[in-house]
Structure formats: C-alpha cells, structure tokens
C-alpha positions as CSV (number, residue, x, y, z in Angstrom):
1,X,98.6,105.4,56.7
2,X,96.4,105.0,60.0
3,X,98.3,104.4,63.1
4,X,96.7,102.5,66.3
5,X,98.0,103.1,69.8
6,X,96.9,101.0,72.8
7,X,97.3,102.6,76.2
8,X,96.8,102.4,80.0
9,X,95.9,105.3,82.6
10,X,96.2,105.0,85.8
11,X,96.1,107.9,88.6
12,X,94.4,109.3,91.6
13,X,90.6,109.7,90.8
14,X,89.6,113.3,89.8
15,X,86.2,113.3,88.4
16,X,87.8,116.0,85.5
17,X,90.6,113.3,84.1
18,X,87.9,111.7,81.6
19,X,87.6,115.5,80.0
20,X,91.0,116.2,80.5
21,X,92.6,113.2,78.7
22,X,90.1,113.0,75.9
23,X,90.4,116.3,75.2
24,X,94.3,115.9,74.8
25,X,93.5,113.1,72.4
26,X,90.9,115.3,70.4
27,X,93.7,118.1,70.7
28,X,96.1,115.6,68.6
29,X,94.0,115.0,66.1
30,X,93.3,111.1,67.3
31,X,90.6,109.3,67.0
32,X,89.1,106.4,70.4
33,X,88.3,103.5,68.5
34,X,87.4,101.8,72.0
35,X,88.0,102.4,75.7
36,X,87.0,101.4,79.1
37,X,87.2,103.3,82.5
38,X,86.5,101.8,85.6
39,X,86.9,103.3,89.2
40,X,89.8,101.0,91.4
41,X,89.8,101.7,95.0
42,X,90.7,105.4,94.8
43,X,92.5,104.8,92.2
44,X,90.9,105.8,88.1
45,X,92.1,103.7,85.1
46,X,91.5,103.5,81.7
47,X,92.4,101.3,78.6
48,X,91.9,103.0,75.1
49,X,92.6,102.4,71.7
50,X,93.4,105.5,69.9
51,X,93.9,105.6,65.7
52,X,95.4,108.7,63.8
53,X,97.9,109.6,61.2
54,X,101.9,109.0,62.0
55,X,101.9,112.9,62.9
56,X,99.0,112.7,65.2
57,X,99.9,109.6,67.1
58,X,103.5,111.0,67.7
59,X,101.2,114.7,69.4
60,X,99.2,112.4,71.5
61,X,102.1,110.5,73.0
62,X,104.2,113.7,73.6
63,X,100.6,115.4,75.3
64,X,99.7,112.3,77.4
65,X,103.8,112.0,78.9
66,X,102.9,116.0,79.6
67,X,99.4,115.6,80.5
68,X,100.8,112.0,82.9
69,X,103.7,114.2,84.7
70,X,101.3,117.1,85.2
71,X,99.0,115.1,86.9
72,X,100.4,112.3,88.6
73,X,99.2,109.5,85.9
74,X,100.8,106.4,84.8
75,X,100.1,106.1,81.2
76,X,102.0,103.4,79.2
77,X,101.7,103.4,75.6
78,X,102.1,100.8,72.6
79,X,101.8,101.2,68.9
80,X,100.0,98.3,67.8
81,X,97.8,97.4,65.2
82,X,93.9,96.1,64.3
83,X,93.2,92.7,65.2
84,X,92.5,90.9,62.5
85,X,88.6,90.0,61.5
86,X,88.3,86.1,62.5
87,X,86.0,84.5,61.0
88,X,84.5,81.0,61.9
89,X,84.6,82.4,65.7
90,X,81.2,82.9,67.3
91,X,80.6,85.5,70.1
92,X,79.1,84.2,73.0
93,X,78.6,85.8,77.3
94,X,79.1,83.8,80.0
95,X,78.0,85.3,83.2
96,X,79.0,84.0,86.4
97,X,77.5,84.7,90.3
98,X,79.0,82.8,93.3
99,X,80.3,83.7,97.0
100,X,83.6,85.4,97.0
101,X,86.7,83.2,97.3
102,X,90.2,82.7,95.9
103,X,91.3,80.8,92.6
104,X,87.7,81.4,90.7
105,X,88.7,83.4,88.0
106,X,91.7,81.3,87.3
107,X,89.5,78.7,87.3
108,X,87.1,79.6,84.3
109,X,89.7,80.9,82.5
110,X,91.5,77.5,82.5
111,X,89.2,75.9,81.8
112,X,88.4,78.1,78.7
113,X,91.7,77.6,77.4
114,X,92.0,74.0,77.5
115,X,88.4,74.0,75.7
116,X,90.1,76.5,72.5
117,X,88.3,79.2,73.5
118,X,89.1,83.0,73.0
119,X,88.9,85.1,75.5
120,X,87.6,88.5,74.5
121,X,86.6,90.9,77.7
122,X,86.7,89.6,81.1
123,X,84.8,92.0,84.1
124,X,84.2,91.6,87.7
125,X,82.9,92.7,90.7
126,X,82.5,92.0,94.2
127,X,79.7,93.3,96.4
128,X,77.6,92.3,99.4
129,X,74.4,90.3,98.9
130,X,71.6,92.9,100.1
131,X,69.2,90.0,102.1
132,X,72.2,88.3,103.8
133,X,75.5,90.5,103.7
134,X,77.6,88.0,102.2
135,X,80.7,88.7,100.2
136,X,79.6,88.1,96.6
137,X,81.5,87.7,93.5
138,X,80.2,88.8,89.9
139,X,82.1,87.6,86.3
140,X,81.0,88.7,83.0
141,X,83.1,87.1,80.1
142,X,82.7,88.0,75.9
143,X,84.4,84.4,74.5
144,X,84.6,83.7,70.6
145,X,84.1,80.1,70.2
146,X,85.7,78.4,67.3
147,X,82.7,77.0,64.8
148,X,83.9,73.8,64.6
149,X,83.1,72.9,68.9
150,X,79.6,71.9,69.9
151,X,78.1,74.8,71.7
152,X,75.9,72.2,73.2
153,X,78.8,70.3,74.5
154,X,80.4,73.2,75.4
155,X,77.7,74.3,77.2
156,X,77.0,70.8,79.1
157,X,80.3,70.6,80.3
158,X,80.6,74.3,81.0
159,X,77.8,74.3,83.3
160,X,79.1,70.7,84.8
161,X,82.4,72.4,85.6
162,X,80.4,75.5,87.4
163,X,78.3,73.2,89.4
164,X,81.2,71.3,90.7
165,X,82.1,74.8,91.8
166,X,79.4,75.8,93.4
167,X,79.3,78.8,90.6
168,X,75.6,79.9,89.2
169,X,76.1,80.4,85.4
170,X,74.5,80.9,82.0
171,X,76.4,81.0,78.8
172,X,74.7,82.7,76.0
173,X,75.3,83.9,72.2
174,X,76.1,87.6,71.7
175,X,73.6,89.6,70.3
C-alpha cells in the first residue's frame, strides 16, 4: 500500500541541498509527488510531498533526520494522505499588485473565507518598483470555487473589495 509523507526543510542556503536531499529521497526508494523551494533571506526551504511503500517511507525519514543533523536542517515530517478529488470546485488565479503595507494578505484571505472559497497556493513577493523605488507587494493565489457561487458575483465584489483597498487585481480561471 502507497504511503504519502508531507515535509518541511528549512536550513542555511547551500546551493548543493536541492541535490543532496532529493537524492536521499531517490536513495529510499520514494517518489516527489509535488514540491516547492523558495530562497528566505539566507535561509533555503522546501515543502514536498513524497509517496512510497511502508518500507521506503520509514528509509526516507531515518536518511532525512541523518541528512537534517548532518547539515544543520530543520526537516519536520508527517504521514498523511492524498487529498481527496473534489468535484464541483473550479480552479481559478487571483493576482494581486499594490504598495507594501501591513494586514493585506490577511485581508484577502478573509475575505475568501467568508465568501466559501478554498484556498489552494498562496505566494508573495515584495520588491521595489524600478521607475519610482517604492516598496511593492506581489500575491498570487490558486482558489477552488464552489460551482454553486456566481463567478460573476464573486468577481464584482472581489474586485469592489480590492478597490476599496487600493489593491490592483484580476481574478481569472485556471488553465
């Protein structure tokens, strides 16, 4: 029977940790279903889903503790298992631009919750606007919407709620 195993990584940048801890997976005989690395300060990270047999899920976890203490990494670990297919959902992006400040994230995300929306991958980025220098905020949101809401509403009021923000958005379907 197929295990899953969700995991964190986090550790002082060395451009060899990518090779170094999927090769310890490959080593165990486990397979990355999906995973995500991203640079944080000085700091590397990585989330990862990893599948195998029982035997080969329980050689991963014992070569990623070794691999974690070798190195200086903070890997935690969870069995887990697939998420479920979920139908009558529809995939759609929001992106989001706006000048950096406090409370914007938490923002959009309440108001996607009090609208019944799913939350699938959230991203973002701050960086300095090339003609001005300003402080500049990026978001990038994958959201399942539940069949049964309006997209057009959804949209309306959406874009509404951005504009009282002062946030420049588009929400579009996933293609």
């Amino acid at each position: 029977m197929i295990q899953f195993l969700a995991l964190t990584v986090i550790g002082k940048y060395d451009p060899a940790l990518p090779e170094r801890l999927t090769g310890a997976i490959a080593e165990s005989g486990c397979n990355i279903r999906e995973s995500r690395i991203t640079i944080l300060g000085q700091e590397f990270s990585m989330l990862l889903l990893l599948s195998g047999n029982w035997n080969a899920v329980v050689k991963v976890e014992d070569a990623l503790n070794r691999l974690g203490q070798e190195v200086d990494l903070s890997i935690n670990m969870r069995r887990t298992e697939l998420n479920k297919s979920q139908k009558n959902l529809m995939p759609y992006a929001i992106d989001v631009v706006c000048s950096d400040r406090i409370g914007v994230v938490n923002r959009i995300t309440r108001f996607i919750l009090d609208n019944g929306i799913q939350i699938r991958d959230l991203s973002t980025t701050t960086y300095e606007a090339s003609h001005t220098g300003t402080e500049m905020f990026s978001l990038h949101l994958t959201i399942h919407v539940p069949v049964e809401i309006s997209i057009s509403s959804l949209r309306n009021d959406f874009l509404e709620f951005c504009d009282q923000l002062n946030l420049d958005a588009i929400i579009e379907p996933v293609k």
